[in-house]
C-alpha positions, -999 to +999 in steps of 0.1 A: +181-431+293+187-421+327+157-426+354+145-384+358+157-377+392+121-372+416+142-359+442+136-321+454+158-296+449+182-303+482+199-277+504+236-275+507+254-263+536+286-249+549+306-270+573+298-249+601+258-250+596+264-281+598+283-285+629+252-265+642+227-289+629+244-312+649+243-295+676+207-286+677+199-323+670+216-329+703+212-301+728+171-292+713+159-329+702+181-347+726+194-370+705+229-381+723+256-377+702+270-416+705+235-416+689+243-400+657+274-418+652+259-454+658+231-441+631+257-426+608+282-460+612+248-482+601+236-458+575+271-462+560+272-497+565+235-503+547+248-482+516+284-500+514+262-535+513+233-521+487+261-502+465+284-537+467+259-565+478+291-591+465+315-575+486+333-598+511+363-585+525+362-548+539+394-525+551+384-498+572+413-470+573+402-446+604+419-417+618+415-397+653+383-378+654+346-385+655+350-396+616+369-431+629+340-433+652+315-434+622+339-458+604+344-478+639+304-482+641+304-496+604+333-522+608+311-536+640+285-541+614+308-556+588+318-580+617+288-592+628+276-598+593+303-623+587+323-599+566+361-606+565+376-571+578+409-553+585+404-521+609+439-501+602+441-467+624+465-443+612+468-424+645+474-446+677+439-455+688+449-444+721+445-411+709+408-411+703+382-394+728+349-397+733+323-408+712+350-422+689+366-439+721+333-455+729+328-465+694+363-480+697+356-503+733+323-514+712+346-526+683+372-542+705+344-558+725+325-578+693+364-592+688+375-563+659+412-562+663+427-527+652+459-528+636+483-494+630+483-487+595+514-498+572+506-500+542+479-518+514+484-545+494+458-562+467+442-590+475+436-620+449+395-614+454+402-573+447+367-576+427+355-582+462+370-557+482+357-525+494+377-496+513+360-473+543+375-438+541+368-431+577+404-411+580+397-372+586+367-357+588+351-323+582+374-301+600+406-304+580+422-274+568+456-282+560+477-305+538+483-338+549+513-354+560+527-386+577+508-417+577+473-404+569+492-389+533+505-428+528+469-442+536+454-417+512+479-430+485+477-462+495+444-466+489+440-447+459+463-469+445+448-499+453+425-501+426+396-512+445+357-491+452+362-468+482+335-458+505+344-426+522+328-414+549+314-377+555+335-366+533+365-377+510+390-378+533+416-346+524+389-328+509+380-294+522+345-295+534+337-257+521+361-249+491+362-289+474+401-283+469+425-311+479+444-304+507+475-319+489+462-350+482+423-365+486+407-397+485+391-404+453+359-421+465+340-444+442+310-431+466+307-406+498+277-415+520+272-380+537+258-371+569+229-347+581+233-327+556+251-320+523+284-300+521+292-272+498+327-287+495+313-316+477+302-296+447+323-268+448+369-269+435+376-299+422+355-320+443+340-337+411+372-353+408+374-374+441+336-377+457+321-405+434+282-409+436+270-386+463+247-401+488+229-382+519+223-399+552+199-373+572+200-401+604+166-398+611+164-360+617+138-338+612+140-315+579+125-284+607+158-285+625+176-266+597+140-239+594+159-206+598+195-221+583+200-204+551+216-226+524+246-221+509+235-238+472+203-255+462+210-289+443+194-287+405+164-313+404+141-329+379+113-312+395+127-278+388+118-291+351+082-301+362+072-267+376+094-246+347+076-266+320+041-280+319+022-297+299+007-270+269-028-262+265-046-278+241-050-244+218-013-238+221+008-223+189+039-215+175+026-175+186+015-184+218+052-208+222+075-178+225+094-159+196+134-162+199+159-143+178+197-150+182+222-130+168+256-146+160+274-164+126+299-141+118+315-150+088+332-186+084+313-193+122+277-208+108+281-238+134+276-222+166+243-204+159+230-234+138+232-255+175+224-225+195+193-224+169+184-262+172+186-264+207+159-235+214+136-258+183+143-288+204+132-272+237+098-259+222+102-223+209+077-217+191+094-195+163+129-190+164+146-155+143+181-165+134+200-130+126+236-140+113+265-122+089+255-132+048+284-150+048+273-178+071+230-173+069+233-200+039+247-223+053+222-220+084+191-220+068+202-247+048+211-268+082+180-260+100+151-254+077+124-245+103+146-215+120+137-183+099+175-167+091+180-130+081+213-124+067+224-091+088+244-070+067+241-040+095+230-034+128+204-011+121+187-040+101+183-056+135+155-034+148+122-050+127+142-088+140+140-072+180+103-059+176+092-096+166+109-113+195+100-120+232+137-131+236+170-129+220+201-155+222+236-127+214+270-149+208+277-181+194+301-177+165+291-137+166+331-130+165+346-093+177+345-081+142+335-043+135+299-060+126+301-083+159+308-051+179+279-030+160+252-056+164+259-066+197+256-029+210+220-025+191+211-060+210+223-048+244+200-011+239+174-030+234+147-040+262+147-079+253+154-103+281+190-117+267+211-149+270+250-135+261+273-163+253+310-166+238+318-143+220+291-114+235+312-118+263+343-114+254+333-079+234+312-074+270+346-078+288+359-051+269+337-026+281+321-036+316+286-028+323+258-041+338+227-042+317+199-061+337+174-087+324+203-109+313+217-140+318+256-148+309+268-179+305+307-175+308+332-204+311+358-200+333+379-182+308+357-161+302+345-153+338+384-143+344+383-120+317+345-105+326+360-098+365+392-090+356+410-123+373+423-150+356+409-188+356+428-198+386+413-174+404+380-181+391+385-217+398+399-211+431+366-201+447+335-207+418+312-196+440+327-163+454+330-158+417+292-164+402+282-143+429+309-116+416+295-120+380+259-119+391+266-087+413+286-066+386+268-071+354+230-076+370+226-107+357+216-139+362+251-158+359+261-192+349+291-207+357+304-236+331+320-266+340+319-296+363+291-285+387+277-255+366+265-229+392+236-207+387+238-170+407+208-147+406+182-122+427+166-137+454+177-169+473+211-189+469+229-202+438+218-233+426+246-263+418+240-289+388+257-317+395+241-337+364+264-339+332+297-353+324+332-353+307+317-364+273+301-330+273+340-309+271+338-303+235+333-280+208+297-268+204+281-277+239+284-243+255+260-233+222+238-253+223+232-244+263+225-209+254+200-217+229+187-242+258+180-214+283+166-191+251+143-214+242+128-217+274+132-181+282+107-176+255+086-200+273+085-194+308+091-156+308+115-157+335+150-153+334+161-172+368+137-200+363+148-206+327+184-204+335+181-229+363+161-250+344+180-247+309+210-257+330+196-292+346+179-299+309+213-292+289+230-317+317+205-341+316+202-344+279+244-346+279+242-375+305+217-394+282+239-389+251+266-399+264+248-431+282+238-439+241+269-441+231+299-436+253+311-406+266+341-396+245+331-387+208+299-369+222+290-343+202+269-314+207+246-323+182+239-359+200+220-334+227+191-327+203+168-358+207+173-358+248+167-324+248+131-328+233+127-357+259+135-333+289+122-304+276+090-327+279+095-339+320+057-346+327+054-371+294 
């Protein structure tokens, strides 16, 4: 099981507030800029030897700008610890200006040689070998070309752990697209401050372990700069869920109902019904078609199933909850449609999921005191866009869900985002690929239910249902490998996180 995370939740920036941050570090601390860069080059060269404390041999591949600087201040570290080391510039060194040009006369002056770059070849001591991505920086914004493309292939391809610096080189430092092609880091040691295009596009795919180097700076500088995300943390848990009075009950632990199990779809509601169990409801209603309400109550004997011939049977079910879970396996039958629209008039706090969605698509509306927890098939279908276009820009399009239904909105998938009232989204960048199978987006909604019922609050249990759900993934997976996960493998780490102060 994985160590909980005692990290706070951190800010995440644009590019641009970060530019600034730099700047105020400079021009209202005083802190010269060579400064930064010689702190950034060590604080990159400290994580390279805890990451890789075996490594021998280090190639640094550096471009033009400030971001060869940093990797130029590393490889004078690498050289003075005895390391063997290649420096390979893929723009004429001549070129660079500067800070990076002073970082350059220091390298040349401890006896670095810098070599153009041509190419990459595998050593016989690979296991040994570690690659700086100290290429492009921040600032890119269009595709590469030439010899930084080849040094980005090159060293992709070389099968070795790569270090990048900053940023994955070819990585756009707001959207987390590839500019046509991207380093894929093993780890990205980051500086001042985290960027949104680390956990936003694809950028899952090519950053590695993330790893902030603040450089000594005061957290004040940043005081009055908004963040553009807030990083999920374990102590999001800690303040959602503490410990239970000693006179706690199952009265006192929140009532859920969910609503779903059309016919020949028992699974999804059975999960969505575990999960809220697992996570401490203290009763949980499940309301499902007759066909499937057997075959739930038989699977999960504690949650109390009502088999829901007709929507008007729902009303007694909605005057005994504090809660209500709408969608896994509901369908977009004639009885889907007809229950879901009693749900949605009522005044519970809801968690739609799956299908609700899709029947929600159909007829766009905001409600209020909802969350929604689309994937990104779903989200194109809820704004009228298609996944591409979701995926394009997650975050222009969480704020788009959250803004036309009132809702607290979820976006599924690598780095889940979280958009509701008051403050920024929130990014989880816990969880996995074990976790893309069948059942898992259930079991999340009955997550967040379960703790609705708890904390009362739809944007903390959301957040918090989010980080538990990814958590509890991670840990499965960790048991036993991460393909073959199933959904059902959550249960026992839920309990465990659903428990953060024991």
């Amino acid at each position: 099981m994985r160590s909980p995370d005692e990290r706070p939740a951190t800010a995440i920036y644009s590019a641009a507030q970060v530019r600034e941050l730099d700047r105020r570090a400079s021009g209202e601390l005083g802190v010269p800029s060579f400064e930064l860069m010689s702190r950034a080059g060590a604080a990159a060269f400290r994580s390279l030897r805890g990451r890789w404390p075996d490594a021998r041999a280090i190639v640094v591949l550096c471009g033009a700008g400030n971001n060869a600087g940093d990797g130029l201040v590393l490889a004078r570290h690498a050289k003075a610890a005895g390391l063997e080391l290649r420096v390979l510039a893929a723009a004429p060194p001549e070129r660079l200006k500067g800070d990076a040009k002073r970082a350059l006369d220091e390298c040349v002056a401890a006896g670095v040689a810098i070599e153009r770059f041509a190419g990459l070849q595998r050593t016989a001591d690979a296991g040994r070998s570690i690659v700086v991505d100290a290429l492009l920086g921040t600032g890119v914004d269009r595709p590469l070309t030439g010899d930084f493309a080849a040094a980005v292939a090159a060293a992709n391809a070389l099968g070795t752990p790569i270090l990048a610096l900053d940023i994955p080189s070819g990585l756009h430092a707001d959207t987390g697209l590839p500019l046509g092609c991207a380093i894929r880091a093993t780890a990205t040691v980051t500086f001042v401050g985290l960027k949104q295009g680390l956990y936003l596009g694809r950028a899952c795919d090519f950053t590695g372990d993330i790893e902030l180097a603040d450089l000594g700076l005061p957290a004040g500088l940043a005081h009055d700069v908004e963040p553009v995300l807030t990083r999920l943390a374990v102590p999001e848990l800690v303040r959602a869920l503490p410990p239970r009075l000693r006179s706690a009950h199952k009265g006192t632990s929140g009532r859920l109902l969910l609503l779903g199990g059309g016919p020949g779809m028992s699974g999804a509601i059975r999960l969505a019904s575990e999960a809220a169990l697992r996570v401490g409801a203290g009763l949980v209603y499940v309301a499902a078609h007759p066909d499937s309400a057997e075959a739930v109550r038989n699977g999960r004997p504690e949650a109390i199933v009502h088999a829901v011939e007709a929507a008007a049977e729902l009303s007694e079910l909605i005057g005994l909850a504090d809660a209500a879970v709408v969608g896994p396996g509901l369908g977009r039958s004639d009885w889907a449609r007809a229950c879901l629209g009693r749900m949605l008039e009522s005044d519970l706090p809801l968690v739609a999921d799956a299908d609700a969605l899709n029947l929600v698509a159909a007829a766009p509306a905001p409600r209020g005191n909802w969350a929604i927890t689309p994937h990104p098939g779903e989200a194109g279908r809820l704004l009228g866009s298609s996944v591409e276009q979701v995926e394009r820009d997650r975050l222009a399009a969480v704020r788009a869900l959250a803004a036309r239904y009132d809702a607290v909105a979820v976006l599924k998938g690598p780095n889940t985002l979280v958009a509701g009232p008051g403050g920024p989204p929130a990014v989880c960048d816990r969880g996995n690929p074990g976790m893309a199978s069948g059942g898992m987006g259930d079991v999340l909604a009955g997550t967040i239910g379960g703790l609705l019922v708890q904390t009362h609050d739809l944007a903390t249990s959301t957040r918090a249902g989010v980080l538990l759900h990814a958590l509890a993934g991670d840990d499965a997976a960790a048991a036993g490998g991460q393909r073959g996960t199933l959904a059902a493998d959550l249960m026992p780490y839920l309990r465990r996180w659903a428990n953060p102060t024991s």
